[in-house]
C-alpha positions as CSV (number, residue, x, y, z in Angstrom):
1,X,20.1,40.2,75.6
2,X,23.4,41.0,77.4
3,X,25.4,40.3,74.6
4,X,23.1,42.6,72.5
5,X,23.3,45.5,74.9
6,X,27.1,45.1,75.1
7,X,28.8,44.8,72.1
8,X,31.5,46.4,73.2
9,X,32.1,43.3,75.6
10,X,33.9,41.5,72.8
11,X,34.9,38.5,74.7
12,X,31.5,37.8,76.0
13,X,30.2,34.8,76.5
14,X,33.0,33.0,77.6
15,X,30.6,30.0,78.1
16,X,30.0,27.9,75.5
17,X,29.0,25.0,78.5
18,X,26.1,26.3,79.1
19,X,23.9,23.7,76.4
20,X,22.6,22.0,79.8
21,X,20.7,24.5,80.9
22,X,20.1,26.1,77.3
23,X,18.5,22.6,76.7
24,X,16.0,22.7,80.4
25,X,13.0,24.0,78.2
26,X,13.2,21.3,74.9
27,X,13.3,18.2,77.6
28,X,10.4,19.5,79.3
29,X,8.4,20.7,76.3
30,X,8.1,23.9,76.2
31,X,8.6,25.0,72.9
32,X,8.3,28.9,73.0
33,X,11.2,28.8,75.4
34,X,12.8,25.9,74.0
35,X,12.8,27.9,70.9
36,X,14.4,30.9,72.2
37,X,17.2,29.4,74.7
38,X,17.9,27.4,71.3
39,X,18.6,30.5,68.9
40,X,20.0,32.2,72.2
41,X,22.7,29.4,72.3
42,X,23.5,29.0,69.3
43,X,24.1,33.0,68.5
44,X,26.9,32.3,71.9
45,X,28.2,29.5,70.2
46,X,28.9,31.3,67.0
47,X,29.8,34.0,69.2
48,X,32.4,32.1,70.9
49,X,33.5,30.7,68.1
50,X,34.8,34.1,66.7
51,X,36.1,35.4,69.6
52,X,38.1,32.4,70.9
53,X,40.0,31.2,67.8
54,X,43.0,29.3,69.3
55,X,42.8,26.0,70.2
56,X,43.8,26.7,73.4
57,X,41.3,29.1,74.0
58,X,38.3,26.6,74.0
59,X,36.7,24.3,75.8
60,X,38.6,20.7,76.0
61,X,34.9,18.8,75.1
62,X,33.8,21.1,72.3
63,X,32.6,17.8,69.9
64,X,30.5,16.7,72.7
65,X,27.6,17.9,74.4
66,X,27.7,21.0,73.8
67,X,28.2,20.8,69.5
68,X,25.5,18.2,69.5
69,X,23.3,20.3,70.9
70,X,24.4,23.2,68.5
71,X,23.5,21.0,65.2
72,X,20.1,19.2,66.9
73,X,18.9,22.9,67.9
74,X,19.7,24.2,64.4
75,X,18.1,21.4,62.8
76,X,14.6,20.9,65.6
77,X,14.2,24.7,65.2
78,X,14.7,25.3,61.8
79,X,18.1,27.9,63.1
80,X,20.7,28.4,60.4
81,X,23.9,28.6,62.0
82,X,27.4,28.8,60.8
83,X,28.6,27.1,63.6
84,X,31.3,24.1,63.4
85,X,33.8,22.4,66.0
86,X,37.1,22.2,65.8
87,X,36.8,18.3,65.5
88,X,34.3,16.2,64.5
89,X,31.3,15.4,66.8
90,X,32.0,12.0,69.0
91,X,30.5,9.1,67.3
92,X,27.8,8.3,70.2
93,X,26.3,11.7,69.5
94,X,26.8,11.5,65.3
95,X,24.8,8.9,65.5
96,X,22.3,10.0,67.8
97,X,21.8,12.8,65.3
98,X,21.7,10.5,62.1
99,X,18.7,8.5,63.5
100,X,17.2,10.8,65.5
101,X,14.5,10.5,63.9
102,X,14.1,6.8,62.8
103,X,11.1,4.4,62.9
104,X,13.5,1.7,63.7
105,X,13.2,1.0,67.2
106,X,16.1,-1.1,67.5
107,X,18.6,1.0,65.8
108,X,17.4,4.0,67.9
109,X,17.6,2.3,71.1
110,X,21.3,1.5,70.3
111,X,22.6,4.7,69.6
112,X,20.9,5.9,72.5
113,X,22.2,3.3,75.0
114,X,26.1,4.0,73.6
115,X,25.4,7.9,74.2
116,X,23.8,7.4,77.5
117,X,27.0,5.0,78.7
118,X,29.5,8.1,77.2
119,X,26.9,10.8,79.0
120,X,27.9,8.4,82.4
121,X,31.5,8.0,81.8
122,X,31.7,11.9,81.8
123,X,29.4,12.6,84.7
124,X,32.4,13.4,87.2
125,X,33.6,16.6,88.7
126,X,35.4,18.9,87.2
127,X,38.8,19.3,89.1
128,X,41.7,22.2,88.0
129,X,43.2,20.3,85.5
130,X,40.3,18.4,84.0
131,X,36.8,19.6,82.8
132,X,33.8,17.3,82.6
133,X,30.3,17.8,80.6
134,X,28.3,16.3,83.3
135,X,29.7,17.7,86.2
136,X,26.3,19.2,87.7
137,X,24.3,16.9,90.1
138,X,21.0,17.6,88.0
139,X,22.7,16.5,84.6
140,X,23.4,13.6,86.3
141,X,20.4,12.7,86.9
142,X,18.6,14.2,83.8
143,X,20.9,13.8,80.6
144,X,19.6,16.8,78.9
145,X,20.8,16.3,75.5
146,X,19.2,12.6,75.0
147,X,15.5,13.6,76.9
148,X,15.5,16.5,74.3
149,X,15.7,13.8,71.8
150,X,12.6,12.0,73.1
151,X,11.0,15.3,73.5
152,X,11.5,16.4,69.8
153,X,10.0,13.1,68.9
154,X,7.3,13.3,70.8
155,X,6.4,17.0,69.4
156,X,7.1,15.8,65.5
157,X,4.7,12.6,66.4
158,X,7.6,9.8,66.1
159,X,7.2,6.6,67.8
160,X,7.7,7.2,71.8
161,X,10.3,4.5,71.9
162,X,12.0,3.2,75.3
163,X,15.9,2.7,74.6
164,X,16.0,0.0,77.4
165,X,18.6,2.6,79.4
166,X,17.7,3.3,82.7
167,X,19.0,6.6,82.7
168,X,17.0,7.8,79.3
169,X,14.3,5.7,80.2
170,X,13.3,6.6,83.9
171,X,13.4,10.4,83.8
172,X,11.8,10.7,80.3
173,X,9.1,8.4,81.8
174,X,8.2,11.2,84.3
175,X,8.9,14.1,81.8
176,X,6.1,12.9,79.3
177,X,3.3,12.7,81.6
178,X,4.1,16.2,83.1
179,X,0.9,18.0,84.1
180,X,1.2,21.6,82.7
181,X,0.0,24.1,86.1
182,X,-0.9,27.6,85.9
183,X,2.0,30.1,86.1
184,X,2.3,31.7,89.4
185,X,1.6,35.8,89.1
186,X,4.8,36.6,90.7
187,X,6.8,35.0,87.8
188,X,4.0,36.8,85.6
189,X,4.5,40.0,87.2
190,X,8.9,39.7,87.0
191,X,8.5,38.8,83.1
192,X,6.2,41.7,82.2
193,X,8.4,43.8,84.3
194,X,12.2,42.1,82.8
195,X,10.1,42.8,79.2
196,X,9.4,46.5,80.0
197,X,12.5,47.3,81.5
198,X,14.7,45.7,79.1
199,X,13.5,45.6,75.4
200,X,15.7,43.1,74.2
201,X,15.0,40.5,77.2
202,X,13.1,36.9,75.6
């Protein structure tokens, strides 16, 4: 919405990071959200793209977390994007993506083992001269990119397969059993006002 009311901002966003909190809604299941913080990212990411062309100018991990969840966001929500990294997406994560979707549970639960082990080898903090994907406590605790994985089985009716990774396995066992509530009015009440106020806001 910002970036659509501001076009004259030509260097916005300047944060392509944000995939872990553009992928909250797809671990969680909730797909009319999931589908809009998906398009929403991947219009910054093509955005950033364009307006950050040197190599200096962008982010050190760019064929990590943050392209993998470009191409599985484009591909789960059916987004056409013209997105493409500088280099080519780390093999953990290429191969989450080429059996994503496999009935082999064995195969499955490898590639999702070696991308949970790379997810904890880069959950540090950031310092000056060093940037890390999983520098925020809750990504640490929920890898966002490989329970959005699960998820998008789940919704497409794919095998619910444990990957024998504690990290996958433990949170994803809470997030499938989550008991949907009733939204609380004053969320209601800010959304219907955000929508009336601002056109453009999804």
């Amino acid at each position: 919405m910002h970036s659509e009311m501001h076009p004259d901002l030509g260097n916005w966003p300047t944060q392509f990071w944000d995939s872990m909190k553009a992928v909250g809604p797809t671990m969680v299941s909730w797909w009319d959200e999931a589908s809009v913080c998906a398009r929403r990212f991947l219009e910054m990411a093509e955005k950033y793209q364009r307006v950050n062309r040197s190599a200096e100018s962008r982010r050190i991990a760019q064929e990590t977390n943050d392209a993998f969840l470009c191409f599985l966001f484009s591909d789960a929500f059916g987004i056409a994007t013209d997105f493409k990294p500088q280099k080519r997406l780390i093999v953990q994560y290429q191969a989450v993506l080429d059996h994503s979707r496999s009935a082999d549970e064995a195969t499955f639960a490898k590639v999702m083992r070696d991308a949970a082990d790379f997810d904890i080898s880069r959950s540090k903090h950031s310092n000056g001269s060093k940037l890390y994907e999983f520098d925020r406590d809750i990504d640490r605790l929920f890898p966002g990119e490989l329970l959005a994985v699960q998820a998008l089985r789940c919704r497409d009716g794919l095998p619910d397969f444990d990957t024998g990774h504690l990290l996958i396995d433990a949170p994803w066992a809470l997030l499938r059993d989550l008991t949907p509530v009733e939204r609380h009015p004053i969320a209601a009440a800010i959304e219907l006002r955000l929508k009336r106020d601002y056109p453009l806001f999804r």
